[in-house]
C-alpha positions in Angstrom: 114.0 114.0 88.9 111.3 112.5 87.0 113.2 110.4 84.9 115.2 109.0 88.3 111.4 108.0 89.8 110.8 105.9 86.3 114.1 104.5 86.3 113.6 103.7 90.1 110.5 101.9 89.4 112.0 99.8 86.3 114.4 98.7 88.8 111.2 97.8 91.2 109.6 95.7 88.4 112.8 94.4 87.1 113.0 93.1 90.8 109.6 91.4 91.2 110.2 89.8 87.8 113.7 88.1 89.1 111.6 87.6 92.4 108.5 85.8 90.6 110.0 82.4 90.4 108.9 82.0 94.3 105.5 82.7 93.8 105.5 86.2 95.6 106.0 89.5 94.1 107.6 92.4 96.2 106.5 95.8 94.8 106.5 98.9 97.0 107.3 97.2 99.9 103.8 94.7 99.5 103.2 91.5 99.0 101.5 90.2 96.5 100.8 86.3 96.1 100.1 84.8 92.6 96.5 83.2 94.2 96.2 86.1 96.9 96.2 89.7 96.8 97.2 91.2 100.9 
């Protein structure tokens, strides 16, 4: 179970990294703005 959690949030970062090029990063369901934290 553990190792599905840790391969579930690879997958989350590996996300956000593809998703970086627009300036926002989704992680956990947040966003988080390169000049802004919400």
């Amino acid at each position: 179970m553990r190792n599905d959690i840790l391969y579930g949030i690879g997958m989350l970062l590996a996300a956000s990294g593809v998703q970086a090029h627009d300036g926002r990063v989704y992680v956990s369901g947040t966003i988080t703005d390169n000049t802004c934290s919400l």
